[in-house]
C-alpha positions, 0 to 999 in steps of 0.5 A: 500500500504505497502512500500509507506510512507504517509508523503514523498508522500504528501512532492512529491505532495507539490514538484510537486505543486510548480513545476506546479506553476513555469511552469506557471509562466514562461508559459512552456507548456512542462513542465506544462503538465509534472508535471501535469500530475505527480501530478495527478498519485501522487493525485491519488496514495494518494486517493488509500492509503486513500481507502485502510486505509477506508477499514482496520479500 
């Protein structure tokens, strides 16, 4: 996936993490399910630009 920096990508899951976290803690449902579901497009988005650095070397 070109254009798409490894390193700023894993600081944006880190981010949205915390974001869950916080959303627990303060019980928001609204925003739980928001961030979750971010943070799982973003964990999937890092699992393909895994797949494709496998497939390159």
């Amino acid at each position: 996936m070109n254009g798409i920096n490894k390193n700023d990508l894993d600081e944006v899951i880190a981010k949205t993490f915390k974001e869950v976290k916080t959303a627990v803690d303060t019980h928001s449902e609204k925003s739980i399910q928001m961030y979750s579901q971010a943070l799982r497009a973003l964990v999937e988005l890092r699992q393909q630009i895994l797949s494709e650095e496998r497939a390159n070397s």
